[in-house]
C-alpha positions as CSV (number, residue, x, y, z in Angstrom):
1,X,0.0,0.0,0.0
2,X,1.2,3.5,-0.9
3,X,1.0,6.6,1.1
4,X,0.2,10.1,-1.0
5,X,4.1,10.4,-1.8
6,X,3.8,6.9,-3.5
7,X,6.4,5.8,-0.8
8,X,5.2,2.0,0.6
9,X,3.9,2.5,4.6
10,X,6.1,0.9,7.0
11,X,4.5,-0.4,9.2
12,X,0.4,-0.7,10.4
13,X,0.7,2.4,12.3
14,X,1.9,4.5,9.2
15,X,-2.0,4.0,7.8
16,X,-4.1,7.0,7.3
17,X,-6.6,7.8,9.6
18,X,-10.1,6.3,7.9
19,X,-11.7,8.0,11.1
20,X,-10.3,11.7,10.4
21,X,-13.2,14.4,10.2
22,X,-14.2,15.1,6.4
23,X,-13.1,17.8,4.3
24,X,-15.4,20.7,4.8
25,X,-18.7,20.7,2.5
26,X,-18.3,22.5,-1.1
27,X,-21.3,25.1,-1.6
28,X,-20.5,25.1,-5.4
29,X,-21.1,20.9,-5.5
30,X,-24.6,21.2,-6.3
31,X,-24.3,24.0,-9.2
32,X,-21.7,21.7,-10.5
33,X,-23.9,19.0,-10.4
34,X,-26.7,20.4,-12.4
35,X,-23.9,21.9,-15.0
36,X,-22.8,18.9,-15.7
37,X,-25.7,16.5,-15.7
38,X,-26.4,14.8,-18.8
39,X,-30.0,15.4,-18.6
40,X,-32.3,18.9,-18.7
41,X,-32.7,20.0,-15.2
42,X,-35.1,23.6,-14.5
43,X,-37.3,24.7,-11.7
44,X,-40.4,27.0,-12.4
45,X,-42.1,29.3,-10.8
46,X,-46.0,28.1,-9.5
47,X,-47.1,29.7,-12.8
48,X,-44.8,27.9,-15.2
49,X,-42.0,30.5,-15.7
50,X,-38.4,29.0,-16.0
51,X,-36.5,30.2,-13.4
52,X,-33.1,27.9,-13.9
53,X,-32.0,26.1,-16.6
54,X,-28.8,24.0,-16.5
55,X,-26.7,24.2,-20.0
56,X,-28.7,21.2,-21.9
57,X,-31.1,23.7,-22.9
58,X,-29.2,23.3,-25.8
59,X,-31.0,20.1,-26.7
60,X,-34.0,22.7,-27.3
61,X,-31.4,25.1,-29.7
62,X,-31.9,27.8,-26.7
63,X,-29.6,29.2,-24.0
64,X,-30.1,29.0,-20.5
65,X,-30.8,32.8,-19.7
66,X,-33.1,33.2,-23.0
67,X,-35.2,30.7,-21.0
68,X,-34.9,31.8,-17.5
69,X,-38.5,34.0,-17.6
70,X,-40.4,32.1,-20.0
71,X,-43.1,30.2,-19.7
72,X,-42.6,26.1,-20.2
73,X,-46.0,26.2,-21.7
74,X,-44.7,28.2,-24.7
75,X,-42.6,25.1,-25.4
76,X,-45.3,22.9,-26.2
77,X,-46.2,21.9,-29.8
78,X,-50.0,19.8,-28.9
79,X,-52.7,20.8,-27.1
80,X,-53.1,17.3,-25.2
81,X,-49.5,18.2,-24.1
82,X,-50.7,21.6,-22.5
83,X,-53.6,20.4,-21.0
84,X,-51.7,17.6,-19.2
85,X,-49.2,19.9,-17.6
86,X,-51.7,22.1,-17.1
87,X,-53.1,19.2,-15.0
88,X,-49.8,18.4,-13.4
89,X,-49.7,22.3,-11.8
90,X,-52.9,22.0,-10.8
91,X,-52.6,19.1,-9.3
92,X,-49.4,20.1,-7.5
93,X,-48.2,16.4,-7.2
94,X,-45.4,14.5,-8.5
95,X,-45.6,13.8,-12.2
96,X,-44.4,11.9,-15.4
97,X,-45.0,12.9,-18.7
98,X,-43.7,12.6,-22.3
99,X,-44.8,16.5,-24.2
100,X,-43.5,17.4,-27.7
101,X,-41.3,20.2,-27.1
102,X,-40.5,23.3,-30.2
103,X,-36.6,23.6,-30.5
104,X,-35.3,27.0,-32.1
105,X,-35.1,25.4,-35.2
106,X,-38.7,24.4,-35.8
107,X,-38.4,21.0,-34.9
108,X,-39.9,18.7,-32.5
109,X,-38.3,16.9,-29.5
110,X,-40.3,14.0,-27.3
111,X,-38.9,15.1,-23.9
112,X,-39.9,12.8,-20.5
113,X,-40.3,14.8,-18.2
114,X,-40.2,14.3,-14.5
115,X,-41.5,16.4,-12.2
116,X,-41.3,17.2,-8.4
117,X,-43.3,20.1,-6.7
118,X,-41.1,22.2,-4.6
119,X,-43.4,24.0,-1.3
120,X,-43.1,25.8,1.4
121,X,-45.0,27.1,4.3
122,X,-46.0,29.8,1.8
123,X,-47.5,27.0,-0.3
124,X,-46.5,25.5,-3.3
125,X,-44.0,27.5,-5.3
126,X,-43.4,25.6,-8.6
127,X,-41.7,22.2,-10.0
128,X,-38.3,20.8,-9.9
129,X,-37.6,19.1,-13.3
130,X,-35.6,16.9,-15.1
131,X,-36.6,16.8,-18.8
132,X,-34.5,13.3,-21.1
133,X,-34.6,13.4,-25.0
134,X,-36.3,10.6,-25.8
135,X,-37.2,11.6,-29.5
136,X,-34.8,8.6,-31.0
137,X,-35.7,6.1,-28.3
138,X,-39.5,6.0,-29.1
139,X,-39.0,5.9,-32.9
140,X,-37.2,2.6,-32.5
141,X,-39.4,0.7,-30.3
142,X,-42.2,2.2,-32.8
143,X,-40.4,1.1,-35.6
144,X,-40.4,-3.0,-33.5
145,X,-43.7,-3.0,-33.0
146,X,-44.6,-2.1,-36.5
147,X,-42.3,-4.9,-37.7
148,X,-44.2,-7.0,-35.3
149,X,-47.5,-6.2,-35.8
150,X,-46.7,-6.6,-39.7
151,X,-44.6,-10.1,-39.1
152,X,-48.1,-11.4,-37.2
153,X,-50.3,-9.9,-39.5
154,X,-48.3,-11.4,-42.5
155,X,-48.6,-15.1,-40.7
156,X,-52.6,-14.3,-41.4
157,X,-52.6,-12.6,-44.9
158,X,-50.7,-15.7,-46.2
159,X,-52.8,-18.2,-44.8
160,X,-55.9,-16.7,-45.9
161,X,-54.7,-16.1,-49.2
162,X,-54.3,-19.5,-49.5
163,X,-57.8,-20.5,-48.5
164,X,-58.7,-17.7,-51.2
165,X,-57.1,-19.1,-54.1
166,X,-57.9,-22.3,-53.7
167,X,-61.8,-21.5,-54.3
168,X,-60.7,-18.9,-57.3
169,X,-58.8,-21.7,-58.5
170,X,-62.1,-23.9,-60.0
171,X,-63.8,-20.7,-60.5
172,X,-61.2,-19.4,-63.3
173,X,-61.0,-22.8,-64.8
174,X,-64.7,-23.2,-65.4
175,X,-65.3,-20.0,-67.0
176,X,-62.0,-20.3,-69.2
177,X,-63.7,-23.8,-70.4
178,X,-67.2,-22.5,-70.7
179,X,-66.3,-19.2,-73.2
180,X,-67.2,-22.1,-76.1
181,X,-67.7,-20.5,-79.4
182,X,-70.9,-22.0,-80.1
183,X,-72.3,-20.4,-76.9
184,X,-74.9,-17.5,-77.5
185,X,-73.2,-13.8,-77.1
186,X,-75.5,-13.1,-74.0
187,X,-73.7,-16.0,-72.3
188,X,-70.4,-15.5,-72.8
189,X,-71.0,-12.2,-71.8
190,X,-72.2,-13.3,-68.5
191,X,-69.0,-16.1,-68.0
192,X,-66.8,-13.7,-69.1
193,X,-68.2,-11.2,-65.7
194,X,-67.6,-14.2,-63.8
195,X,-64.7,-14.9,-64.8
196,X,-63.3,-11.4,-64.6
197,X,-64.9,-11.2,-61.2
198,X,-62.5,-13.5,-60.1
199,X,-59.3,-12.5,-61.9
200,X,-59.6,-8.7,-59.7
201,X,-60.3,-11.0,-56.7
202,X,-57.0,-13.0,-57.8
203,X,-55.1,-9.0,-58.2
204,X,-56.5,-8.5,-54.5
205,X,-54.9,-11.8,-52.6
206,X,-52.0,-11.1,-55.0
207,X,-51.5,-7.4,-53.3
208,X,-52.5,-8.6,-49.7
209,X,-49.5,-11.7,-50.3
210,X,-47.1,-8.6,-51.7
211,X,-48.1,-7.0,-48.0
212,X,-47.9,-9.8,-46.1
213,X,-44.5,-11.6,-47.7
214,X,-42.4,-8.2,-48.6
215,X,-40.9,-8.9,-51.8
216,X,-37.1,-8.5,-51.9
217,X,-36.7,-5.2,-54.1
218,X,-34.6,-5.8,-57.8
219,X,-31.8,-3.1,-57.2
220,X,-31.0,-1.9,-60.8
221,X,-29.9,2.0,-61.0
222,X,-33.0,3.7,-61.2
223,X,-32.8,8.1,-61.6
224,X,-35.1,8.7,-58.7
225,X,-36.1,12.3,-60.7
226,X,-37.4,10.7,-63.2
227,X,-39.6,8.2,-61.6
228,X,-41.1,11.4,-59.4
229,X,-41.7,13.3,-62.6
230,X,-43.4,10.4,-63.9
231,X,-45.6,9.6,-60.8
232,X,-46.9,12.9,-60.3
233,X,-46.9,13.6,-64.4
234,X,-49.6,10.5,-64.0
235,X,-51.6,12.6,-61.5
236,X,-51.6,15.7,-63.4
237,X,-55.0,15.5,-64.7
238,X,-56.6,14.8,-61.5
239,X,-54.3,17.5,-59.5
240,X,-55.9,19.8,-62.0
241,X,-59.4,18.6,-61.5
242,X,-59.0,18.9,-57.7
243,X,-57.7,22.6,-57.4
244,X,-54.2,21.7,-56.4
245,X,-50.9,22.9,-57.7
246,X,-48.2,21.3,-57.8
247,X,-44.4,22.6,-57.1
248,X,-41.5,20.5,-57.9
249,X,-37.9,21.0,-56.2
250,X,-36.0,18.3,-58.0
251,X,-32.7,18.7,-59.1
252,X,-31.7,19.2,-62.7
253,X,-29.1,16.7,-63.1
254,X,-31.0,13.4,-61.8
255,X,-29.6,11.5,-58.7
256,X,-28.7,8.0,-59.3
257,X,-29.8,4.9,-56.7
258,X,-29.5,1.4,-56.3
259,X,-33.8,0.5,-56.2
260,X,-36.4,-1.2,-57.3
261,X,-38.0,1.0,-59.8
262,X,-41.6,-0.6,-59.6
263,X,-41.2,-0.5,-56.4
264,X,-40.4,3.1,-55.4
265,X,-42.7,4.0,-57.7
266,X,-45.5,2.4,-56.1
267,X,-44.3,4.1,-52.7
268,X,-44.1,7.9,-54.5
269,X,-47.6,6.9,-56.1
270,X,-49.1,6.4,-52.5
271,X,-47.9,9.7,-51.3
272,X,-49.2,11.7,-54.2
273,X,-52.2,9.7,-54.1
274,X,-53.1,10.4,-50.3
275,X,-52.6,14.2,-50.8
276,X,-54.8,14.4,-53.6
277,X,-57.7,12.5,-51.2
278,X,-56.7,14.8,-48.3
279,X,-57.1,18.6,-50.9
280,X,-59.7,17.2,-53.4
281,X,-62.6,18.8,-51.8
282,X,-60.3,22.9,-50.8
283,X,-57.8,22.6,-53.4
284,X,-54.1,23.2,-52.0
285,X,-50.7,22.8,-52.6
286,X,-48.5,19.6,-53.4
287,X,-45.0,20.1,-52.9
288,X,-42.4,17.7,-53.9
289,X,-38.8,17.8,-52.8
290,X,-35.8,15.7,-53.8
291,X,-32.1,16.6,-51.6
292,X,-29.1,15.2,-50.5
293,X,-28.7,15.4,-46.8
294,X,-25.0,15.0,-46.7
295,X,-24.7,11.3,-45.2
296,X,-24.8,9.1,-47.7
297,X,-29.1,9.4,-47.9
298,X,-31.1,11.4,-50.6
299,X,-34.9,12.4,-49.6
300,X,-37.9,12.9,-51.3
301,X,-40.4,14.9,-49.0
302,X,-43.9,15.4,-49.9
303,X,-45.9,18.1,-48.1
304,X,-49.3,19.4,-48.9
305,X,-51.7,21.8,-47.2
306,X,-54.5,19.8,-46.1
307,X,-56.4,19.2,-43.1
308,X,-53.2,17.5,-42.1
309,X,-53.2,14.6,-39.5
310,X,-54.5,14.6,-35.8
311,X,-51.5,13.5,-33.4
312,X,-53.3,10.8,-31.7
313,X,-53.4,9.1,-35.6
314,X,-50.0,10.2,-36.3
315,X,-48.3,7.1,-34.7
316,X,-50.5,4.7,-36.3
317,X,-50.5,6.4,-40.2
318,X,-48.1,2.9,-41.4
319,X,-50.0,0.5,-39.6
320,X,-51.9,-1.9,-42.1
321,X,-55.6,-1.5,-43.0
322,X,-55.3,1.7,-40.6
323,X,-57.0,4.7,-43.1
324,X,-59.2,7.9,-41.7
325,X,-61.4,7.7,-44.9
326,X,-64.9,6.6,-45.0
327,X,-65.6,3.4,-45.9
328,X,-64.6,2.4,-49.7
329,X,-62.2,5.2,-49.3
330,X,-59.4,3.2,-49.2
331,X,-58.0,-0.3,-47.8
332,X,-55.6,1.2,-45.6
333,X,-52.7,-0.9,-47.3
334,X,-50.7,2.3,-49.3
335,X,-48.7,3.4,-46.4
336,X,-48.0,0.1,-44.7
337,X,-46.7,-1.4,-48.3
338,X,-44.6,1.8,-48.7
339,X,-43.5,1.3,-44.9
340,X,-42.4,-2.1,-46.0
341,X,-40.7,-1.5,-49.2
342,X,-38.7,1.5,-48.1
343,X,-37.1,-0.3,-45.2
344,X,-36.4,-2.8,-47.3
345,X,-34.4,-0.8,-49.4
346,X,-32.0,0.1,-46.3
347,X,-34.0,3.3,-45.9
348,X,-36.9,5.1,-44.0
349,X,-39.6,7.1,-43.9
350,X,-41.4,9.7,-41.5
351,X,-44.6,11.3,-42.0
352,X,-45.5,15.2,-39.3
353,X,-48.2,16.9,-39.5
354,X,-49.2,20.6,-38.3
355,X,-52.7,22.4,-39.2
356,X,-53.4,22.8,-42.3
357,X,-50.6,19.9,-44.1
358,X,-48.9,16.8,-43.7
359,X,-45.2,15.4,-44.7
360,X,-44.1,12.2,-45.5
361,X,-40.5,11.9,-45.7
362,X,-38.9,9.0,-48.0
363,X,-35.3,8.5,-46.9
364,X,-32.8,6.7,-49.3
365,X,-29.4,5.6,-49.7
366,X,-27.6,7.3,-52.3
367,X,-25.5,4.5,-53.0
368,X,-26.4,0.7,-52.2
369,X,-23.8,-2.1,-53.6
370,X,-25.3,-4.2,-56.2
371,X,-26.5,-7.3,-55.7
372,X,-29.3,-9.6,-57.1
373,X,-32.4,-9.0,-55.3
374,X,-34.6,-10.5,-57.8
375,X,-38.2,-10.9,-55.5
376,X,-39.1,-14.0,-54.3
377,X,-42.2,-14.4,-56.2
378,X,-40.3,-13.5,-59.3
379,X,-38.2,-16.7,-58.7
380,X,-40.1,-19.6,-58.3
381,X,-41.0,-19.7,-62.0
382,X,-42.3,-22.4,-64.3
383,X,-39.3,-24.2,-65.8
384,X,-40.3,-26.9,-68.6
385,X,-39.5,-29.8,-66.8
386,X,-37.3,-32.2,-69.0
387,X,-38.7,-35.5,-69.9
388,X,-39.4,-38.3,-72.2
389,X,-43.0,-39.1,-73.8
390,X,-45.7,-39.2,-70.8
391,X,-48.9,-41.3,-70.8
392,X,-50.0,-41.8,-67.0
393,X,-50.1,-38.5,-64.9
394,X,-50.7,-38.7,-61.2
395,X,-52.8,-35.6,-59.7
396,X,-52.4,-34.9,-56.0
397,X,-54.5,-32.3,-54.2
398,X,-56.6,-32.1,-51.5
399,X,-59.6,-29.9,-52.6
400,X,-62.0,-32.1,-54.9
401,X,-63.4,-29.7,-57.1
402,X,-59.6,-28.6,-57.6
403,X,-58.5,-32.3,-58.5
404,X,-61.9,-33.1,-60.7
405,X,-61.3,-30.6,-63.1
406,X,-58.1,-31.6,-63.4
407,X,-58.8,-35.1,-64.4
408,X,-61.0,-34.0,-66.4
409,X,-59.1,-31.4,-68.2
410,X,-56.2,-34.4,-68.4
411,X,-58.6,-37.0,-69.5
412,X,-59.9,-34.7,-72.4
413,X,-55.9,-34.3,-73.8
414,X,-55.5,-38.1,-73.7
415,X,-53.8,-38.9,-70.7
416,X,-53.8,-41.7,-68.2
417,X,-55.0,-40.0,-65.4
418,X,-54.2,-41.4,-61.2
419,X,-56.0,-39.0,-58.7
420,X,-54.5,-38.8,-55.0
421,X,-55.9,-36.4,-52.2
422,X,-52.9,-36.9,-49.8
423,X,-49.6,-37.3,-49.7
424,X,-49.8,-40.8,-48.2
425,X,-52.7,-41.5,-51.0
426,X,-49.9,-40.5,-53.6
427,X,-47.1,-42.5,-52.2
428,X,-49.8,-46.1,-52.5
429,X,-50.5,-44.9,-56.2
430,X,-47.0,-44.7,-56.8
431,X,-45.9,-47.9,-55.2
432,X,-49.1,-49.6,-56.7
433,X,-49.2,-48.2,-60.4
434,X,-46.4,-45.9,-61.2
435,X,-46.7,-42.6,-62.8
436,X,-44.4,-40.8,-65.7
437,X,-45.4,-37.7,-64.6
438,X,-47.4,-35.7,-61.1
439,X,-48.8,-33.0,-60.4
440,X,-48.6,-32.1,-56.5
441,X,-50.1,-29.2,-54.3
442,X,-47.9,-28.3,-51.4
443,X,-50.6,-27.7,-48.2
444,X,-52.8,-30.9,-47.7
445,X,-53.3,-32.6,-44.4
446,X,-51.7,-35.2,-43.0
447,X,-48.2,-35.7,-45.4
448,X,-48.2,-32.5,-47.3
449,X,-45.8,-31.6,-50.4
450,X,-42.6,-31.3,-48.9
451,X,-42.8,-34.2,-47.5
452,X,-44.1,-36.3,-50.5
453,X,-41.6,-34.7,-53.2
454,X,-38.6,-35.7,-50.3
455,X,-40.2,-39.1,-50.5
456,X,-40.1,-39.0,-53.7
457,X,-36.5,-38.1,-54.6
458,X,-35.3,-40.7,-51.8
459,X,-37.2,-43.7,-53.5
460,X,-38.0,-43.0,-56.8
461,X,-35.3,-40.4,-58.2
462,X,-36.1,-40.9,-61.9
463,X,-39.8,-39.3,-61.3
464,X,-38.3,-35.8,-59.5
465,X,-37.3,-34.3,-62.9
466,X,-40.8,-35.4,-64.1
467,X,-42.8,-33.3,-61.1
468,X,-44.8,-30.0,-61.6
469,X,-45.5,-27.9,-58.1
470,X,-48.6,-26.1,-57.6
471,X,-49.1,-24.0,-54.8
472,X,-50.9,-20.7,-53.8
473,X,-48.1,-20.0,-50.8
474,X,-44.8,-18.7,-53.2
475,X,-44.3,-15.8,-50.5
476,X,-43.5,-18.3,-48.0
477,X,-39.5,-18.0,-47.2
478,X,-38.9,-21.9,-46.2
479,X,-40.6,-22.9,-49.2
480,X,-39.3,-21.1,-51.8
481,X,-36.0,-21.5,-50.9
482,X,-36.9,-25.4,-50.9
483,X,-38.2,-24.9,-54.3
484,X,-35.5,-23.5,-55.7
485,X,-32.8,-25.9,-54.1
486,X,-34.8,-28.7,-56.0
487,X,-35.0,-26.6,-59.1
488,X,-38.7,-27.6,-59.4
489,X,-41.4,-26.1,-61.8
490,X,-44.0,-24.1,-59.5
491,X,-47.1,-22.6,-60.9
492,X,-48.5,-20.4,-58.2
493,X,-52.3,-20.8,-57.9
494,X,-55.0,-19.7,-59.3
495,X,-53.3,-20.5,-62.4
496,X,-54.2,-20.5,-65.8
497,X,-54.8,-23.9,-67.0
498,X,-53.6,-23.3,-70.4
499,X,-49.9,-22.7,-68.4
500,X,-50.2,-26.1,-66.7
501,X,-51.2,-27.5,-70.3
502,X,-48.0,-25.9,-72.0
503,X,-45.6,-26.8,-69.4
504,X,-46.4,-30.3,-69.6
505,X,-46.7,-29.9,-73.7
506,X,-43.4,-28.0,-73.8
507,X,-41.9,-29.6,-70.9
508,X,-42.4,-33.2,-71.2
509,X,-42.3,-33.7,-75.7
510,X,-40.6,-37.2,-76.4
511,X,-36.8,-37.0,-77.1
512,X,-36.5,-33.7,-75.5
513,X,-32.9,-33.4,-73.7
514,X,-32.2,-34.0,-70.0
């Protein structure tokens, strides 16, 4: 042990003293302590007046003494937060709040504030607080419990999509086959409406899969001008029509990304389309902005001078199927698909609004390395599957309307048709009487898809080039990554049966190469 000359003590009686008195108490300690503390510390008068403020009023953009003598009320951006301090003085009791607070440069911190009453035999004289940025903080766990709520919500979309395209499946089919020529014009009228019926039902499941399975964008360079003159060139005529001008701030010479040009599209089409619906009854003012902030991002900010949006919706503007309209207004879907498809292309976006306007900001690398992000729907594609001359084709699917018009539809071309409505059904018909070519759904009860084509290439290896996949669940991560490792042909349901007829025409002539 050392003493304070870094010399080593003797002996047990060279220790210091442990018992000596304490140096005497610094009156400066606790002004230091508020200096330096990392969070905003103040105390107000009974009426709200600042009357300290340590140096982080600087997380505000203000100095200490341009505070000291105004009120805290002045601070506040929303009326909810003035009422509930408001509440908290009256009150006169310990309290815990998060306000919005207005910094000297127009924007808008979430502060948590704490805040203790300070009294005396006078009566109460005002609050002892300690106000912690907490801006950053919220947007994160916001931004998990949107993922979550999306992730779970996905998990539904996919299995009801599913359901839904199994009964557009027969639908579709049956009205293809019924458009006969020798039909009267009247009724092929009528089939056609029911078929068309369902082909804009099949465009709904296919947009609710896109929400609920985000597809991976396919990052080509894309001039991210261009596409915004080209979204809101699109909406000219109904700008027009609605009163509302429109200003552009693009630059001249156009700024170059790594994106998905459908894609970003679709995202600056959803923010011009929800400002026309929020100024087509006044009229206003669309602005469009594209800049480089300096960091590697590029944004595109769209503002407009509507009603703008009420705080309590602000938090909830991305979730899915959320929408202030009335009803057949709108599904809700824009915001939460652009939500999706921005983060997936390594950015972000933020939507404020004050009275009279909104702002969504899109937030966007400037440079992403390429790679190839080709979506997952996009690759699980019908390949001709290479074969010699076929005569007995097994069917395997569980729904029975589904797996009689097939037969049927086989029967009628001249094939030797086996029907199965389970995996373990398929596996018998195989063992039993052999097949040169099946057809398999993926979901059926008991062994489903996976499990059959596994089967399959373990036992009979000379029938897996020879198998076509049909499934309505191509947004499924496990599964399309297990399609594509056995190179299979998929046709995603409802399909066209004239596809499944050409596959297996193309796919399967006699003599065609391995």
């Amino acid at each position: 042990m050392l003493s304070n000359d870094n010399n080593p003590y003797d002996a047990p009686g060279d220790l210091p003293d442990v018992t000596a008195r304490p140096a005497p108490y610094d009156e400066n300690l606790p002004g230091c302590i508020l200096e330096n503390a990392l969070e905003l510390v103040f105390s107000t008068d009974s009426r709200g007046v600042f009357t300290y403020v340590n140096h982080r009023a600087a997380l505000l953009g203000r100095n200490p003494e341009d505070l000291v003598g105004e009120s805290v009320f002045s601070l506040l951006v929303e009326c909810e937060d003035v009422e509930a301090l408001e509440h908290a003085y009256l009150s006169r009791s310990k309290k815990s709040l998060e306000v919005g607070m207005d910094t000297a440069s127009g924007d808008t911190l979430l502060m948590s504030l704490n805040l203790v009453p300070m009294c005396s035999k006078d009566g109460f004289r005002g609050f002892i607080g300690v106000g912690r940025d907490v801006t950053e903080k919220r947007a994160a766990e916001a931004g998990v419990r949107q993922a979550e709520r999306l992730a779970s919500l996905g998990e539904l979309v996919s299995g009801v999509a599913h359901e839904i395209n199994n009964k557009l499946m027969p639908i579709l089919a049956y009205s293809e086959l019924l458009q006969l020529p020798e039909r009267g014009e009247k009724e092929l009228a009528m089939i056609k409406a029911i078929s068309d019926s369902a082909s804009g039902a099949k465009n709904v499941v296919e947009s609710l899969l896109r929400f609920a399975r985000q597809v991976s964008p396919r990052m080509t360079p894309v001039e991210l001008c261009g596409i915004i003159r080209e979204v809101t060139g699109t909406f000219s005529h109904r700008l027009t029509t609605c009163g509302v001008q429109l200003e552009l701030d693009v630059p001249d010479n156009d700024v170059m990304l790594m994106a998905d040009r459908h894609q970003l599209k679709q995202v600056f089409t959803n923010m011009v389309q929800n400002s026309c619906q929020a100024m087509e009854k006044a009229g206003g003012t669309l602005s469009v902005k594209v800049r480089a902030t300096g960091d590697g991002y590029t944004e595109a900010e769209f503002s407009d001078t509507g009603p703008g949006i009420p705080k309590k919706y602000i938090s909830s503007v991305f979730d899915p199927f959320f929408t202030t309209r009335e009803v057949g207004g709108g599904s809700g879907l824009g915001l939460s698909l652009s939500y999706g498809i921005v983060k997936a292309h390594g950015g972000d976006i933020a939507v404020s609004s004050e009275t009279g306007g909104a702002r969504f900001t899109v937030r966007l690398p400037s440079c992403l390395p390429h790679h190839d992000h080709s979506g997952s729907h996009a690759r699980v594609q019908a390949r001709p599957v290479n074969a010699a001359g076929i005569k007995k084709v097994l069917l395997v699917e569980d729904e029975y309307i589904q797996l009689e018009l097939l037969c049927e539809l086989m029967t009628k071309k001249g094939y030797d048709v086996v029907a199965a409505t389970s995996g373990e059904e398929a596996i018998r018909r195989i063992v039993e009487d052999g097949c040169d070519l099946m057809v398999t759904d993926i979901k059926m009860p008991g062994m489903d898809g996976v499990r059959l084509l596994n089967w399959v290439k373990d036992n009979v290896p000379s029938l897996k080039g020879r198998v076509v996949v049909t499934t309505g669940d191509t947004y499924n991560p496990a599964l399309i990554e297990y399609l594509e490792s056995e190179e299979l042909t998929v046709l995603t349901k409802p399909y066209d049966i004239r596809n499944l007829l050409a596959v297996i025409d193309e796919g399967f002539r006699p003599g065609r190469p391995t």
